[in-house]
C-alpha positions in Angstrom: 18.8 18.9 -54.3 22.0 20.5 -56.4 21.6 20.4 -60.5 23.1 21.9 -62.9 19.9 23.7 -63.8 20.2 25.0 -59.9 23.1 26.3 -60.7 22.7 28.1 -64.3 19.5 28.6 -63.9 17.7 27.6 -67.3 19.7 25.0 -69.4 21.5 26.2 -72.1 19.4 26.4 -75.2 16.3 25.3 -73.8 14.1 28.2 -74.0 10.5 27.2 -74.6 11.5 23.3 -75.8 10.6 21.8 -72.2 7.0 22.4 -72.3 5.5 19.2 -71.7 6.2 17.5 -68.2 8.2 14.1 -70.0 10.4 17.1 -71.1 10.8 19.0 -68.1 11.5 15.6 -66.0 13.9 14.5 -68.6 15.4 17.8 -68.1 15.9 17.8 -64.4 16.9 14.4 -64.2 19.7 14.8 -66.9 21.1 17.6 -65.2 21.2 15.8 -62.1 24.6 13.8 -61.6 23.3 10.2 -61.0 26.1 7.9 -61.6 25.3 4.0 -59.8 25.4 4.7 -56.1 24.9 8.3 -56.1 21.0 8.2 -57.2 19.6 9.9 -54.3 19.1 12.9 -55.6 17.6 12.0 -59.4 15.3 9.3 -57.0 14.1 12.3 -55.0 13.2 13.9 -58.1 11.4 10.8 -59.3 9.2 10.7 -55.9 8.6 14.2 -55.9 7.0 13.6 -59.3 4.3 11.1 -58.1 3.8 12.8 -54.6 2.4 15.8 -56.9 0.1 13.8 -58.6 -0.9 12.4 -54.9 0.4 8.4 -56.0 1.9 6.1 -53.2 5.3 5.9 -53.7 8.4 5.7 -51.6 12.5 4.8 -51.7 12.6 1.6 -50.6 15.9 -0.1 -48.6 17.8 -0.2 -51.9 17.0 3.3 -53.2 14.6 2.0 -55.7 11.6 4.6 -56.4 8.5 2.7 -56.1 4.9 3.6 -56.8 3.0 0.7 -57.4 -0.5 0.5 -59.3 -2.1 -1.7 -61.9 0.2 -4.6 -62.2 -1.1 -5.2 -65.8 2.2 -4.0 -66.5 5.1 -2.8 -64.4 6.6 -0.1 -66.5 10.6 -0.1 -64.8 13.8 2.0 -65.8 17.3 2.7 -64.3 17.9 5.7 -62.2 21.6 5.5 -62.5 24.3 6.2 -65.2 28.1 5.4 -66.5 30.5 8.3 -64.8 31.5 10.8 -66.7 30.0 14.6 -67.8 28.7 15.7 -71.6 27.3 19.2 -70.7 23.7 19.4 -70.8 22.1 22.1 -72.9 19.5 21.6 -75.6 20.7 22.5 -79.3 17.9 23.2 -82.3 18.1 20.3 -84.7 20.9 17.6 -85.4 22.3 16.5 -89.0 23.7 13.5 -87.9 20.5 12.0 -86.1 18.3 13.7 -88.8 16.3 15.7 -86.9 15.4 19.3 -87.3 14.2 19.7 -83.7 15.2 20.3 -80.0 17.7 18.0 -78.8 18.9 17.5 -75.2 22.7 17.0 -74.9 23.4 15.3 -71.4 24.7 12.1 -69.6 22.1 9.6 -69.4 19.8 10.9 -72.2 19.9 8.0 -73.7 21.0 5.4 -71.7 18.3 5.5 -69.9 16.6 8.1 -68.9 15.0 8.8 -71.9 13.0 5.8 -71.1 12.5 6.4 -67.5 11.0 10.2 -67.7 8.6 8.3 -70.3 8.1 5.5 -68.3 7.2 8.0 -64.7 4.8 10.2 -67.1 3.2 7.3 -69.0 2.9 5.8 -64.9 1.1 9.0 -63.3 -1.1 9.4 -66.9 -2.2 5.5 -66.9 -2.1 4.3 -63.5 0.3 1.6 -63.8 2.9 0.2 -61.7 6.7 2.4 -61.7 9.8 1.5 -60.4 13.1 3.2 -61.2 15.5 1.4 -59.9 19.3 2.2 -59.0 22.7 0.6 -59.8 22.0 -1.2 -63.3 24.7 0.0 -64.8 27.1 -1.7 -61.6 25.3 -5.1 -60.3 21.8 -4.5 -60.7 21.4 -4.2 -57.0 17.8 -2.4 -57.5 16.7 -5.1 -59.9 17.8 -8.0 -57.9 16.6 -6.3 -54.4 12.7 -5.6 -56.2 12.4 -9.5 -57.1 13.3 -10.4 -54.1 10.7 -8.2 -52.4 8.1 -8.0 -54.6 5.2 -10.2 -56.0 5.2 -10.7 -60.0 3.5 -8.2 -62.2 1.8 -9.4 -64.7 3.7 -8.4 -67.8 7.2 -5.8 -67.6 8.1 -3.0 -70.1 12.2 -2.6 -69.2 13.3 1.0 -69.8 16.2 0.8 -72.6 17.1 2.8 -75.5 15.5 1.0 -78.6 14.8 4.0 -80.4 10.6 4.9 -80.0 9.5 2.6 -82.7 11.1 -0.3 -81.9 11.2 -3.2 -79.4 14.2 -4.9 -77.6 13.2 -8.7 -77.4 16.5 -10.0 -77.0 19.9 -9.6 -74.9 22.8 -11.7 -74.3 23.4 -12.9 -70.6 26.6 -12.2 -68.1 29.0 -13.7 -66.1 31.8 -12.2 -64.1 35.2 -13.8 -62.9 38.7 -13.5 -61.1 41.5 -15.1 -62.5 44.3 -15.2 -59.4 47.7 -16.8 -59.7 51.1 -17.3 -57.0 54.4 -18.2 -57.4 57.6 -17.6 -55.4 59.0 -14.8 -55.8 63.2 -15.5 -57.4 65.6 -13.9 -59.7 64.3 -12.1 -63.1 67.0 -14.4 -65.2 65.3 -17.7 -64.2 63.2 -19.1 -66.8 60.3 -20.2 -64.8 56.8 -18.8 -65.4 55.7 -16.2 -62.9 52.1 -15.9 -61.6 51.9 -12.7 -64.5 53.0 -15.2 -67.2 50.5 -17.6 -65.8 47.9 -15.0 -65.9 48.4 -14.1 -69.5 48.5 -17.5 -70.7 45.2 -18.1 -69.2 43.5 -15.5 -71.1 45.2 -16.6 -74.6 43.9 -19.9 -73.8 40.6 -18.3 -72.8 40.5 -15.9 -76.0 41.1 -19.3 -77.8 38.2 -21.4 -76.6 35.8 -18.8 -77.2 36.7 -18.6 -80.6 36.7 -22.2 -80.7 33.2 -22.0 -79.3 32.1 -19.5 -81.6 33.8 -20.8 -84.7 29.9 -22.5 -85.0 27.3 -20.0 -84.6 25.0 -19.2 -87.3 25.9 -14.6 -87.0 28.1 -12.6 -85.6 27.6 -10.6 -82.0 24.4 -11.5 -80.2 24.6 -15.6 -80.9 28.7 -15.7 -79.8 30.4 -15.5 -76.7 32.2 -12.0 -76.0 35.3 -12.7 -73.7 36.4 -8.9 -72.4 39.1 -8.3 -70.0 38.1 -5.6 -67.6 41.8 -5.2 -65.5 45.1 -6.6 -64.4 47.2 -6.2 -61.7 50.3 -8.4 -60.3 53.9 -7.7 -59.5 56.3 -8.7 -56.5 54.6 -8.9 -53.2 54.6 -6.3 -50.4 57.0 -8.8 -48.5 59.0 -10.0 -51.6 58.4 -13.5 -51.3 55.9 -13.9 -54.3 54.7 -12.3 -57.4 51.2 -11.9 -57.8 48.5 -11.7 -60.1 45.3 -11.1 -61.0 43.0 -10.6 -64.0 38.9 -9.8 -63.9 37.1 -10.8 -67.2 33.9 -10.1 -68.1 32.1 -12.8 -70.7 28.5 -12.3 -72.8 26.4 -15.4 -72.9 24.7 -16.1 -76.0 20.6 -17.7 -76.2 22.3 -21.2 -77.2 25.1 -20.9 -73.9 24.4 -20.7 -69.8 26.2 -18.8 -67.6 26.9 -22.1 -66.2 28.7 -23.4 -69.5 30.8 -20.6 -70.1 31.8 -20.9 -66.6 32.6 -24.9 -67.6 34.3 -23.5 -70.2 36.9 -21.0 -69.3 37.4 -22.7 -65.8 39.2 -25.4 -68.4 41.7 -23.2 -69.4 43.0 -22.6 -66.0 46.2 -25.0 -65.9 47.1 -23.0 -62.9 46.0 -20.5 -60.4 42.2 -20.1 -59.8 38.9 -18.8 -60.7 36.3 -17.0 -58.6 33.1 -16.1 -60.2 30.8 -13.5 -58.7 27.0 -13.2 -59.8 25.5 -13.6 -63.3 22.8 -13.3 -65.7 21.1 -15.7 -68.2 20.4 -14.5 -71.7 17.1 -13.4 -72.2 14.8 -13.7 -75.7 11.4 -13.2 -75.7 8.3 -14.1 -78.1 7.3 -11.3 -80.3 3.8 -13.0 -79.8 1.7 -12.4 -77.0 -0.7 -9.5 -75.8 2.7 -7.7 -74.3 4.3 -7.1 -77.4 1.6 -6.7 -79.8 0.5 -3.6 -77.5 3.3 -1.8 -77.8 3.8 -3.0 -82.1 0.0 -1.3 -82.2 1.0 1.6 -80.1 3.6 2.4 -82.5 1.5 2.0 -85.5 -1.0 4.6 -83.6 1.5 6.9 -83.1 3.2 6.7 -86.8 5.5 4.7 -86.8 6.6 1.1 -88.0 7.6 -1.5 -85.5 11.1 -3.1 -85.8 12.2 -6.4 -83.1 15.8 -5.5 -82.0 18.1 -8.2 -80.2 20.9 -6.3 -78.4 24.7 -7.8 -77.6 24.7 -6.3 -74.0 22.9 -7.3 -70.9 20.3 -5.7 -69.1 17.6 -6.0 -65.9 15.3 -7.6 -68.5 17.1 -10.9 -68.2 16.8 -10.8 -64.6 13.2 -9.7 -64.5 12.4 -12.9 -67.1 14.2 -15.2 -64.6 13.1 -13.9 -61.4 9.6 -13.6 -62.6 8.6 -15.9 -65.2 6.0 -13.3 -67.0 6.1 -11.4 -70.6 9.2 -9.3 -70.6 10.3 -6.5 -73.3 12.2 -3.8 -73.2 11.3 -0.3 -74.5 12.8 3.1 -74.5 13.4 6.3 -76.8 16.9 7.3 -78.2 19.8 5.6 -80.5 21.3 2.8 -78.5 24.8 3.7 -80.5 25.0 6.9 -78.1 25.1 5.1 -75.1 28.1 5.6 -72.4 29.5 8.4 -74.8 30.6 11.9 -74.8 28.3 13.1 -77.1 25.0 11.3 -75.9 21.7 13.0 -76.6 18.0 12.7 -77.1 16.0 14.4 -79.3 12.9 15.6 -77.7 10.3 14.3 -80.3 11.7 10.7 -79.8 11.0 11.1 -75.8 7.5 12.5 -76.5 6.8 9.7 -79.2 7.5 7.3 -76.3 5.2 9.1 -73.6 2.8 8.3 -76.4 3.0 5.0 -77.4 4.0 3.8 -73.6 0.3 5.6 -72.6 -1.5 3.8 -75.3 0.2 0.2 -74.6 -0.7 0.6 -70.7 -4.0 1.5 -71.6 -4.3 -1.6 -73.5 -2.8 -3.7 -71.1 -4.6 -2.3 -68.0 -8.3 -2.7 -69.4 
């Protein structure tokens, strides 16, 4: 196993500040490159982790680390990360985050594996069910492979940044599509649309029925549609008979929408050309009532804080988990969801032992 650790030896900075095992996993795991489908090594990491503390656990055919144990609660968090590199090193204190402590500067930190060292620790201290899985960040290949293969737990804590004293009850849903047009391929001065001005229309009509659609809704972000091109690509054909195009868009689906509707929806603004759609999520909002939440609302408490409910514009495995599984779903995690994906992302080391805490306390409650 290669990390960056391996190769500098001790982390920049870090001196005494990884002295508690959350710390030192977090640690290791940061400084292992894990972007979605180049886990192996972080999952190794993982398994080594619960082979020391003599818990069943294994990689199972989709690379997910599993270590089941008292399905009160399945405590789950992604293994994987976004590309790119923010050196890691630990730096004393922030001003910008308000914090006078150790901080750990790495990819991932925050988004999320913050939440899955806490998660593993909280796991091998309590005795309940772990999974980390691997390619959230992609297609949620993990996720959707575990509910195929795996009976319900009871109750699920997902692994997310929502800062340690606060719980995610809410995320918008997903659906991806292709928009692909054709035409003949003839002289620039004819006035005819091409299969790129077909393309381009498509999406102004698109942009405009979501706005349309949204022109209604009672707030901004998590209650609207989000309509996000993600690339483009069309030109004159290898052969020169026709130009081509295509487009891939990306759309968020609100609590009051379907993946199914906005699929009705933007398939309506194709006048020509056509449409493939690949897989999707359905927006997810749970209760803030129930034995699930209030655990981790009194866990908080216990551990100083005050509990805030957060409903979050993105998507994550949550929604799948609620679908696939039909049991109490939240999502929980340490770190400022603002720093996800970006160059400066980092966790201060307080926040990640504030969640070992209140995740223990929650999974005793929900285990007795």
């Amino acid at each position: 196993m290669s990390t960056d650790r391996d190769a500098a030896g001790e982390i920049p900075g870090a001196a005494d500040a990884l002295d508690t095992p959350a710390r030192e996993l977090l640690a290791d795991l940061v400084a292992i490159p894990s972007p979605s489908g180049e886990e192996a090594d972080a999952a190794a990491r993982l398994l080594a982790l619960f082979e020391q503390h003599n818990r069943e656990a294994w990689i199972d055919g989709a690379g997910n680390v599993r270590a089941p144990g008292d399905d009160s609660v399945l405590l789950t968090a992604h293994v994987d990360t976004v590309p790119g590199e923010t050196p890691v090193r630990v730096e004393a204190g922030d001003a910008d985050l308000g914090v006078s402590g150790p901080v750990l500067w790495g990819r991932g930190s925050v988004d999320a594996t913050g939440a899955l060292a806490a998660m593993a620790v909280a796991a091998v201290e309590t005795g309940a069910s772990f999974v980390g899985v691997v390619g959230e960040e992609t297609d949620s290949r993990g996720a959707r492979y575990l509910v195929e293969e795996r009976d319900a737990p009871e109750t699920v804590i997902n692994g997310e940044p929502s800062g340690w004293d606060g719980i995610t009850l809410g995320y918008r849903g997903i659906v991806g599509g292709e928009y692909t047009a054709t035409t003949p391929a003839s002289h620039g001065a004819r006035p005819e649309a091409n299969a790129i001005d077909r393309a381009t229309a498509w999406w102004e009509r698109v942009r405009g029925a979501v706005d349309d659609a949204n022109a209604d809704a009672e707030s901004g972000g998590f209650d609207t549609i989000t309509a996000t091109a993600e690339t483009i690509d069309g030109g004159l054909a290898a052969d020169g008979a026709a130009i081509t195009a295509s487009m891939t868009a990306r759309f968020r689906v609100p609590p009051d929408e379907t993946p199914s509707s906005v699929r009705a929806l933007v398939d309506d603004c194709c006048r020509e050309g056509t449409i493939s759609w690949g897989q999707s999520l359905p927006p997810h909002v749970a209760s803030p009532r129930g034995v699930l939440p209030a655990a981790i609302r009194k866990a908080i408490r216990d551990a100083g804080g005050e509990p805030t409910h957060l409903h979050k514009t993105g998507t994550a495995d949550a929604n799948l988990y609620a679908e696939a599984w039909a049991v109490p779903v939240v999502t929980y995690g340490p770190g400022d969801a603002s720093l996800d994906h970006a160059p400066d992302e980092r966790l201060p080391l307080a926040a990640l032992d504030r969640a070992v805490a209140v995740l223990r306390t929650a999974c005793v409650q929900l285990t007795d």
